[in-house]
Structures are given as C-alpha cells and as structure tokens.
N, C-alpha and C positions, 0 to 999 in steps of 0.2 A: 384247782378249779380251772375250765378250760377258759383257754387268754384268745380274745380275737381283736382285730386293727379294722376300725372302720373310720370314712372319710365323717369329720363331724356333720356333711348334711344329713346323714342315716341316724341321726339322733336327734329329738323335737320333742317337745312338751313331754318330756318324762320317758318315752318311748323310743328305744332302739329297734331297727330295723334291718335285718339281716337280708342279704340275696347270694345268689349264686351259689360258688361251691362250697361258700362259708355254711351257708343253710342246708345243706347237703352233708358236709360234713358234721354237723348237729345233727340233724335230723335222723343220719341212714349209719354213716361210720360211729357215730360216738354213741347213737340212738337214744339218745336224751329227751326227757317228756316235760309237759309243761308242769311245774313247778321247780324244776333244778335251778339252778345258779351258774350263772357264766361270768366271765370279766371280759369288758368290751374296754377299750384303749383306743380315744378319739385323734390319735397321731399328734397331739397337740402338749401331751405330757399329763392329761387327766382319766382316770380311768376310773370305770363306773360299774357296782356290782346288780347285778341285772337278776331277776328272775324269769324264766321262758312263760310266753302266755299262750302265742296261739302257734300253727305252722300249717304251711299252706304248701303246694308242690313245690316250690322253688323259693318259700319266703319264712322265714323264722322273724316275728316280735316279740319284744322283752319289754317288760316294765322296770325303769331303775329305782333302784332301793338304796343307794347311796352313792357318793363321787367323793372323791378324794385326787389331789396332785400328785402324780405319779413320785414314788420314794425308791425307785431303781436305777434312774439316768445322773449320770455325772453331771456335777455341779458347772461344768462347760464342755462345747463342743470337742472333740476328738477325731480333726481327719486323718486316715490311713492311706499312705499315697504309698501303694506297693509296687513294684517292679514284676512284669510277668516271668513267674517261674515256670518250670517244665510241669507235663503232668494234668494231675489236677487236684495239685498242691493250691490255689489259690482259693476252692472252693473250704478246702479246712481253715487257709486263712481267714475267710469271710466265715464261716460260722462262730471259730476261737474269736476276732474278734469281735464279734457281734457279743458273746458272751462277755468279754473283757471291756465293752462300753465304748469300743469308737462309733462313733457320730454317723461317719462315710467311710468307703472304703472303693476310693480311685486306683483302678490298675494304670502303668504307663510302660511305655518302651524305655529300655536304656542299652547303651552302647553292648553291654555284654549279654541279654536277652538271647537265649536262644529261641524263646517262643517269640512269635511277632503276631501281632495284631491279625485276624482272616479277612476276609471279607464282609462289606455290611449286612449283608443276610445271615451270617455263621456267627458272626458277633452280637447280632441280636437277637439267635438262638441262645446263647451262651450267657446272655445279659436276663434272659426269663430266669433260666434257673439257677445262677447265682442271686439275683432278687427272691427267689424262691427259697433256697438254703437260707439267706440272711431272713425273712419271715420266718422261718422255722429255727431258727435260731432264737429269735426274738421272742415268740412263744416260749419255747422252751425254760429260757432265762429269766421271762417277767420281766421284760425292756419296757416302758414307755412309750417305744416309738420303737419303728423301723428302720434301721440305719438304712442310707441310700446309697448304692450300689452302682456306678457309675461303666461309661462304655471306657475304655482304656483310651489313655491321650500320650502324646510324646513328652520326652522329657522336658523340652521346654514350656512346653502347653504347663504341664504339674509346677514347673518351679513359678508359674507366673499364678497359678493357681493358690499353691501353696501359699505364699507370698504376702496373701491379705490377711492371715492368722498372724496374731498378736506374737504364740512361743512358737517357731521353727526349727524342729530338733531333723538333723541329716545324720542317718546312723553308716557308719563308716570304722571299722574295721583296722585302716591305717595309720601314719602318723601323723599329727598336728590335731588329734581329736582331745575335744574336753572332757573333763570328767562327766555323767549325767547327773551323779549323785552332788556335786561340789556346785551343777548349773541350778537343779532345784530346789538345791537348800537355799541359796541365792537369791530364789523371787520370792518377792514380798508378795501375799496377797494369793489373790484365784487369776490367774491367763485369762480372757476371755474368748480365745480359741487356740486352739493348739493343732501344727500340725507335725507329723511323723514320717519319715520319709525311710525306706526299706528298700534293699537293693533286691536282686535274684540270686540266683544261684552263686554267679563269677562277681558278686560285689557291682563295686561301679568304676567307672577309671579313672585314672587323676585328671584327663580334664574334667569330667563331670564333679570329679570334688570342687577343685578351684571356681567350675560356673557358681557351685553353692557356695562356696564360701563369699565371693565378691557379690553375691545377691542376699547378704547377711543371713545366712541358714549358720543357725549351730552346730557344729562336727561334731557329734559322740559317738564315745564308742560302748557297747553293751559287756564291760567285764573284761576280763581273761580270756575268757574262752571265744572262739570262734563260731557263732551261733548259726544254724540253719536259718534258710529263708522263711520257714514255714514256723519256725520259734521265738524268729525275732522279733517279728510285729506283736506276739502277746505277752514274750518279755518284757517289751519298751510297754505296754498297755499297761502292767500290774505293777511296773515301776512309777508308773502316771496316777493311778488307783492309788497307791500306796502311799503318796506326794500329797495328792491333794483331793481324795475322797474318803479313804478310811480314818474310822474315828478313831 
C-alpha cells in the first residue's frame, strides 16, 4: 500500500488532506482512483489507513478508516554521526540507514576527510536531496517517521552533540577499544538515546580518539575485520536492532 508523511495539521476530523507533489504523485504517477487505500504517517509515530474520496488539481482527500502506533520504529532514538566520505557513498549511507532505523543521520568533518564541507548554497542543494533519498527510503521501509537529515558540522560541534544521548558508542578500528558485544550485554534495560559515531574513509586520528574518549564516548571496535565507511554504519545499526529490538 502506498506510504505518505504528512505534517499532523493535514489531518482533522477523520479527514487527511494531501497537496503538492504528494497529490500528484497519487493522482498522475501512481494514477490511483477514489476508493483505493493509502497509508498516511502523521510524523509523530501514528499512521492511519485512509481511503481516496475526492481529488482536485493539486489536492487529493481521504477518509481515515483506521489508526494505529506505528510497529516499525525502534523502541529509542538512534543518531548516526557519520564522517564525510568521498563520492556519493553517504547518499547509500542515508538510505541503508534509514532502512536499518537510525533516528538522524549528521554528517561532520574530521581530521582525515578528504571531502570537506562546500559552500552554503552547494550544501543546501545537497541537503534537498539527501532529505529526499532518506523519504524514499522511509517509504520504501514502512518507517514511522522520517529520519532527519542534517547540514554537516565539525567534529567538535558532533562530539558536543553527540554528547546528550544516554549510550555513546565511537567506532574505532585501533587499540584501546571495547568489546560492542561484551558493552551491550552489559546494559540493563532500553538507552533512551543512543548515539554512533562512524569515521571516513582514513578512520579518525589518535587525537580525535583521546578528544572521545576523555568526553566519555565508548571506543569499539566492529569485529576482525576492517569494515568500509559505507558498511559500518549498518553494521553497528543491526548489531543495535539485534540488542535491543529483535524479538
């Protein structure tokens, strides 16, 4: 059934109200008539199975026919504070982990970055359409909600960020790191926010470990193996999933 995210005021007395390209995309791409079913997703974790009633040049209404609390979002938040990779390896990060149930997904600079941050007119091109993938991702998946897609900050901006989530896991590659498996058998209980922190390409350097480690980030490391930029972040997500969402 087709999944659409609208702001809860487009929903009112029984009645969802679609605009723009959403109603468009009903109406001309999907070419859906009035009596089909859609899922509409009020961004708020409730989503509501709708029947199409009327449509207008640029407006699709729906009658709702049930609600229910969204049963696809992780039982807490999950931010992804990745390192900018080369490429447009971060646009696959943002879909995998839109898919894999992180929450957000902050890009930042770090010392070994070859990519750096552009300009704010190039950055805020680039900011459309990774908000764009992660929607299409979130469709796709049957997410709840839209994970939020942020402008990329500095390292220190992330760690201070990071900083207010309860579990702070720093994945790190070197030595002096913990086990992940030995840290989450360890917590009692559900986090109630958790954040991940992912290097680029060249890792991160040992000062940037030591800044995390004396700003209490936990150092692990992902396995044996030495994992890709673009593998990491949904590695550490399904080792998260697997902790403390699957039944």
């Amino acid at each position: 059934m087709p999944r659409f995210f609208l702001s809860a005021s487009n929903i009112a007395d029984g009645i969802v109200t679609i605009c723009g390209d959403d109603a468009l995309h009903i109406s001309r791409s999907l070419r859906m008539r009035r009596g089909e079913e859609i899922t509409v997703c009020d961004m708020q974790k409730i989503e509501y199975r709708c029947v199409l009633e009327d449509f207008t040049a640029d407006t699709v209404t729906a009658r709702i026919l049930a609600s229910k609390p969204s049963d696809t979002e992780p039982p807490c938040p999950i931010r992804l504070y990745q390192a900018l990779p080369k490429s447009d390896k971060l646009d696959v990060i943002i879909q995998k982990a839109v898919e894999s149930g992180a929450s957000a997904i902050i890009p930042f600079e770090s010392e070994r970055c070859v990519v750096r941050a552009d300009d704010p007119s190039r950055e805020s091109k680039k900011l459309e359409r990774r908000r764009r993938i992660a929607l299409e991702a979130a469709k796709q998946c049957g997410r709840g909600v839209v994970p939020e897609v942020s402008l990329p900050m500095s390292f220190s901006q992330m760690l201070k960020e990071a900083s207010g989530c309860e579990l702070k896991l720093f994945f790190y590659e070197g030595d002096g790191t913990v086990s992940l498996r030995g840290l989450l058998e360890g917590i009692d209980g559900q986090p109630e926010s958790i954040a991940i922190i992912v290097g680029a390409e060249g890792g991160f350097s040992l000062r940037e470990v030591e800044t995390a480690r004396e700003a209490s980030f936990a150092l692990c490391g992902l396995g044996q193996r030495i994992l890709r930029c673009e593998t990491a972040s949904g590695f550490a997500l399904a080792c998260l999933a697997y902790r403390f969402e699957l039944n």
